[in-house]
N, C-alpha and C positions, 0 to 999 in steps of 0.2 A: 504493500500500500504506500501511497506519496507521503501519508501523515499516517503518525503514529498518536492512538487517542490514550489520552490520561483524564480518567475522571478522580475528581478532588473529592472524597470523602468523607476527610477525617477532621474539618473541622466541630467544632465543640458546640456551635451555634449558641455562641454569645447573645446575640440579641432576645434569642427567647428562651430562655434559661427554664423559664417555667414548665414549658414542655420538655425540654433536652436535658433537664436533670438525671430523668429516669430512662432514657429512649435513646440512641443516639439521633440525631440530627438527620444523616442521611437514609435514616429506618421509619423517619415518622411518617403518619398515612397523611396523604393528600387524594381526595378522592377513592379510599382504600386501595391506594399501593405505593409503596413505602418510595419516600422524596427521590432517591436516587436512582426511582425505574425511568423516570421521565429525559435525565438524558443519555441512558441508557436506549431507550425507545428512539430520540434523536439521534445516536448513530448505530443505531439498526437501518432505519428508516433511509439512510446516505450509505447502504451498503457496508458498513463494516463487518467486520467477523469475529474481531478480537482486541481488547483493549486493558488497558490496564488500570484499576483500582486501588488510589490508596487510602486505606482507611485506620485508623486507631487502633492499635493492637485488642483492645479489649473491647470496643463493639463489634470485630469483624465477625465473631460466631452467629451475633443478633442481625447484623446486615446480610449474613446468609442466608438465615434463618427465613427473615422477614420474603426476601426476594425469590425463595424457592415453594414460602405457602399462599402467598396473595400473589403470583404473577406468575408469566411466563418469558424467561429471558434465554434469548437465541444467542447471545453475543457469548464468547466465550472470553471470560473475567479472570482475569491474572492479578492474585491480591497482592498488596505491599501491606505490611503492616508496621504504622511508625507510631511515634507516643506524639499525641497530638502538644501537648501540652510543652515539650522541648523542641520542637521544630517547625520553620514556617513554610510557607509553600514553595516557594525558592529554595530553601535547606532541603524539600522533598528531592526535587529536580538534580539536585546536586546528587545527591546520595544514588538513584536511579539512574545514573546519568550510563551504568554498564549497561543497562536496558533500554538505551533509547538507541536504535539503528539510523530513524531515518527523521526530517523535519516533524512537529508536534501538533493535536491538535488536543489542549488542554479545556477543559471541559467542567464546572462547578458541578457539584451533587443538587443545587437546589434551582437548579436553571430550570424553567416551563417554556416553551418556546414552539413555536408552528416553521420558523427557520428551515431553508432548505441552507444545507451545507455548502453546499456546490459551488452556491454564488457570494461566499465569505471568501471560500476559493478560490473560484477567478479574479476576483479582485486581488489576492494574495499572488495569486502569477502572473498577473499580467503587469504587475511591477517588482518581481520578484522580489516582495518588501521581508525584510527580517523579521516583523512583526503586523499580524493585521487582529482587530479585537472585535468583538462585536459591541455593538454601543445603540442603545433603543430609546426613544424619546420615554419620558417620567408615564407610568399609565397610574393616573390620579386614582381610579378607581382602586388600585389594591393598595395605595401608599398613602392616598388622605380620609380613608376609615379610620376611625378610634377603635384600638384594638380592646377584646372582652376584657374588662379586670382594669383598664383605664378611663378613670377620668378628663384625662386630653392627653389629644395624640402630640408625639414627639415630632420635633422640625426633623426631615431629614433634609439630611447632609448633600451636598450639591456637589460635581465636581467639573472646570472649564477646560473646553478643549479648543482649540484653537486650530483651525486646518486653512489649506493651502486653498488658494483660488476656484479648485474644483472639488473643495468639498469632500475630500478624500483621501490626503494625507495629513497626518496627526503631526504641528510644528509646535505645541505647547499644549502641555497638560498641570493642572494643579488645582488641589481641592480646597476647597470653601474654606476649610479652617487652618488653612496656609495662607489667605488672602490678609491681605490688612483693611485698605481702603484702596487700593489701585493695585491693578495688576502687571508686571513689568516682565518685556518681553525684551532680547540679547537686540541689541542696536544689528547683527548681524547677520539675526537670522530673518529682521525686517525689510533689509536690504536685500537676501535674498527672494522673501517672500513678502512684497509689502503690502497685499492685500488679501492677508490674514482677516479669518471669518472666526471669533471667539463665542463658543456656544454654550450653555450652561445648563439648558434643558434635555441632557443624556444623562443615563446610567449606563456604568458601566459592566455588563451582562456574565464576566468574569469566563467568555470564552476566547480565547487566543490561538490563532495559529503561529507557530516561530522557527523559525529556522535552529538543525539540529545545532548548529555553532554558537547560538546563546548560551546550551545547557554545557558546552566545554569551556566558555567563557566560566559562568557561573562557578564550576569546580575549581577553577584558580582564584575567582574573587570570592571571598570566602562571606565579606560587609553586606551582601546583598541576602536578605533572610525570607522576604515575603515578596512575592508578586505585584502585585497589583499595588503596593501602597511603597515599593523600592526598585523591584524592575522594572516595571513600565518605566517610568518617568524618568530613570535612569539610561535607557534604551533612546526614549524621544530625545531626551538633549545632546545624547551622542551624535544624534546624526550628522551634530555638526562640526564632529571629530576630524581634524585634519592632520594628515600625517605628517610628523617629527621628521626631519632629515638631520641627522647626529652629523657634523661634520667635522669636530675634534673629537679627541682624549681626553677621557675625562681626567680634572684637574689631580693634582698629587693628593691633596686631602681628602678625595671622593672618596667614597663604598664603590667599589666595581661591583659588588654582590646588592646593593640597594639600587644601583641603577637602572639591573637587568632585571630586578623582580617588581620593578616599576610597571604599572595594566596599564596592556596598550588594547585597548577593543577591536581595532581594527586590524590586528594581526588575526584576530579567531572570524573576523565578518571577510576576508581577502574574497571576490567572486572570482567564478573560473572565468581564463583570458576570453573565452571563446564566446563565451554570454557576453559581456564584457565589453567587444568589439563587435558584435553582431549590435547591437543596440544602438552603440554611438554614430556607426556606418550608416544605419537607419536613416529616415527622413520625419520620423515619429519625435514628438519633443513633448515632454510630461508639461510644461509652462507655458505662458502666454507674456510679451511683453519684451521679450530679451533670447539673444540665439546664441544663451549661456551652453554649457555642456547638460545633455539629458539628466535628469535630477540634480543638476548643478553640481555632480563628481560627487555627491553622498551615497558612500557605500552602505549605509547601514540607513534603513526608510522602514518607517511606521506608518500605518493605516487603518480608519477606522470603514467600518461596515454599519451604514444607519441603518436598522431597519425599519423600512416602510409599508405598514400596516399589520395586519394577522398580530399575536400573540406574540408576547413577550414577557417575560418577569421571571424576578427573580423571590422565591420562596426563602427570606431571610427574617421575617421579624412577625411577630405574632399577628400584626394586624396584615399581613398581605399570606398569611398563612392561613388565619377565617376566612378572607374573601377569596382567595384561589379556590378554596374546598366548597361558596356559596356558590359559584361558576361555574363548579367541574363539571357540569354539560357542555356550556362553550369551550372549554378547555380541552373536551373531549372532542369536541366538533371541528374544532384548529389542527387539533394533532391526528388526524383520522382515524382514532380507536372508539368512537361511540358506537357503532356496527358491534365491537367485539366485547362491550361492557351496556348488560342492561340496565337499565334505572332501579327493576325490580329483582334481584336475583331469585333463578328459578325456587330455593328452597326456604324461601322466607314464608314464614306461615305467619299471615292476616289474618286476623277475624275479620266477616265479609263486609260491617256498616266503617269501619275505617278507611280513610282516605290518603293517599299518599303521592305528592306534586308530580308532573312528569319531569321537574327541574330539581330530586332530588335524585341520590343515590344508596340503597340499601343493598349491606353486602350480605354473603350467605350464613344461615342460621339462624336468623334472628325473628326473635318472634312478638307479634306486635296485636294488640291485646284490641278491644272493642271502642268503637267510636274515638278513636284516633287520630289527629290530626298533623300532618309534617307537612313543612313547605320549605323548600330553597336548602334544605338541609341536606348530610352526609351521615350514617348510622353505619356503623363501623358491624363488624362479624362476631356472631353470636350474642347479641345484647337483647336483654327482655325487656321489652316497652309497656304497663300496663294499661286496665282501659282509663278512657277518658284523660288521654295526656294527649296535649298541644307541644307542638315544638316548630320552631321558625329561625332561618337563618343561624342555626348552630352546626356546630359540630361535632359529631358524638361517636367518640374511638371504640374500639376491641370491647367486650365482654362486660360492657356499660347494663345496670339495673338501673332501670325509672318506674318507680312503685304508680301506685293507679292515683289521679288526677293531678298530675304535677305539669308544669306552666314553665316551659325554657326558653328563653329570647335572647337570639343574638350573643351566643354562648359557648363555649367548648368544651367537654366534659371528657377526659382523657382513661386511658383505658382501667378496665376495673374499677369506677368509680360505681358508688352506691346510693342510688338519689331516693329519699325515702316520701312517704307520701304524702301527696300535696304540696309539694316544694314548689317553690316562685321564684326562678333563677333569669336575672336579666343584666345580659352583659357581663357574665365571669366566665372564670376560668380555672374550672376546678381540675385539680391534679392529680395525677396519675393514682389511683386508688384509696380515694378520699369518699367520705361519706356525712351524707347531710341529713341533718335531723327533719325528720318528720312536719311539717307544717314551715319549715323555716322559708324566711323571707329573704335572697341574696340579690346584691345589686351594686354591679362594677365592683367586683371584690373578686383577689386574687387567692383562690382558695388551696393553699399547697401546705404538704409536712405537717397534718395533723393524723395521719395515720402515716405507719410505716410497710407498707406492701413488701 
């Protein structure tokens, strides 16, 4: 294959800790199948065969677990197991780096996306860039909901990208809380590029294609720990790396041995002569304005991939983690699996005066009690619903009890939890095998660590 795929597994998912306490991150259900089938499903779906997984030494038995009873996965999965907690994704790439044969197509565990590969790709060779990322405008919908268990949602975090005249290469990157009050770009890199378009309404989707000569970079620069918040940006300002010509000795006082182990980046990015000169011989010029050299002689070029329209997001923080699971019919509908997952699984037993949305999803075994009511909801496998329970816009994991006439709105209720009867839960987020008292009244309240499951 051109690209070798790495999906990233093993983070701890910081942001919604309340979930990820007890679960790993890339195990918890979205639509009932565990976060990390979805970009697995996206390079299925782009023909791969085989990729590689890294995940946490100590969830990988449960990420197994998870992805061999709720799904079916074609892709044949080569684990890594690292401790999340001592290495960052850059320190991954390093250590892997005997495993990696051919350029990369690195890949987050919590990515959703209707994305055809193909065309991250072309755009990755047809300027044989070192780097190309995907980057999707903000979808308000899953990132300006107040997530269950809050009373106001948090600002996110913004980050500026800055591209070339067509919109398509990446000349400056820097995030929101690196800004001060202006933002300053190299007097140099203006000059090459002076009509620089700075954009601020992306996210950055955390999938990358790279050339395999980053990750042999990487293994000699040891400073660079995590992706996304030290390579990239470290990558984009290189581009404008020019080469050193040493034309003495160095002085008597020097280190000979500190001069040589001085990183040159552009000794690991060198392109072959033949590419190389095929290009410049061309009559093709990447710019407009000047009949500079093609990419102005920068060996090392970044590029972003906008995507325009279909589905996008990233499954990182509790409130875009309710609404991806209140959508999972459109979600289903973008990625072409709604055919292969029913709303109602065949062995759910209903009593026949209850009602259940065609916009929700219930998985198998679960059984749901008389005059019923779900809408826009997700009921996770093996959970017993009694009668006269309402539920709307929630989401309700594994092996979940709802005693008879209990009221849930806008809620999450994670697996094993025990909701007793007549409860009136609106907007929490009760945890992983937690149980509520009989009559109780909950509201925007984060319910975790009063029982020990």
């Amino acid at each position: 294959m051109e690209f070798q795929p790495i999906i990233m597994a093993a983070g701890p998912g910081s942001r919604m800790s309340d979930l990820t306490s007890k679960c790993p991150k890339a195990a918890l259900l979205v639509g009932n199948r565990p976060m990390v089938w979805y970009p697995i499903n996206i390079l299925e779906r782009a023909g791969f065969e085989e990729a590689i997984i890294v995940v946490d030494s100590d969830d990988q038995p449960e990420i197994q677990r998870m992805l061999t009873e709720c799904c079916s996965v074609k892709l044949h999965l080569d684990y890594v197991a690292v401790s999340s907690h001592d290495v960052g994704t850059a320190d991954v790439l390093r250590d892997i780096k005997h495993k990696v044969k051919t350029d990369l197509l690195i890949i987050s565990c919590d990515l959703i996306t209707d994305i055809s590969l193909h065309n991250i790709a072309n755009l990755h060779r047809t300027h044989d860039a070192s780097l190309t990322m995907l980057l999707s405008p903000l979808p308000s919908q899953y990132y300006d909901a107040v997530a269950p268990g809050a009373k106001s949602k948090k600002q996110l975090e913004k980050d500026f990208f800055g591209f070339d005249e067509k919109g398509e290469r990446i000349l400056f990157t820097q995030s929101e809380a690196d800004v001060d009050e202006t933002i300053s770009v190299k007097k140099s890199v203006l000059k090459k590029h002076p009509y620089m378009c700075i954009k601020s309404g992306l996210t950055d989707c955390h999938l990358y294609l790279m050339k395999k000569w980053v990750v042999d970079y990487l293994a000699e620069n040891e400073s660079l720990a995590y992706i996304r918040t030290e390579l990239i940006p470290h990558l984009v300002r290189k581009q404008f790396t020019k080469a050193k010509v040493k034309d003495k000795l160095p002085q008597a006082n020097q280190s000979v041995i500190s001069d040589t182990q001085k990183m040159n980046i552009l000794k690991f990015s060198s392109e072959e002569e033949y590419a190389a000169d095929i290009r410049d011989m061309s009559s093709w010029n990447d710019h407009h304005g000047d009949m500079a050299d093609c990419y102005h002689g920068d060996k090392i070029r970044c590029y972003g991939y906008i995507q325009d329209g279909g589905l996008c997001l990233r499954v990182n923080t509790i409130s875009s983690y309710s609404e991806a699971n209140r959508q999972i019919q459109k979600i289903f509908t973008h990625t072409g699996i709604e055919k292969e997952v029913p709303h109602l699984h065949a062995s759910v037993n209903m009593a026949e005066k209850s009602q259940v949305g065609s916009d929700c999803l219930v998985a198998e075994g679960t059984q749901i009690g008389e005059k019923v009511s779900i809408k826009r909801s997700v009921i996770g496998r093996h959970c017993k619903i009694g009668d006269r329970v309402r539920i709307a816009n929630s989401t309700i994991l594994d092996n979940v009890v709802i005693e008879e006439g209990c009221n849930i709105q806008g809620s999450i209720i994670s697996r094993r939890g025990v909701i007793r009867d007549k409860c009136e839960i609106s907007n929490c987020l009760v945890g992983p095998g937690q149980q509520l008292n009989t009559m109780g009244k909950y509201n925007n309240e984060v319910i975790v660590d009063t029982v020990d499951i």
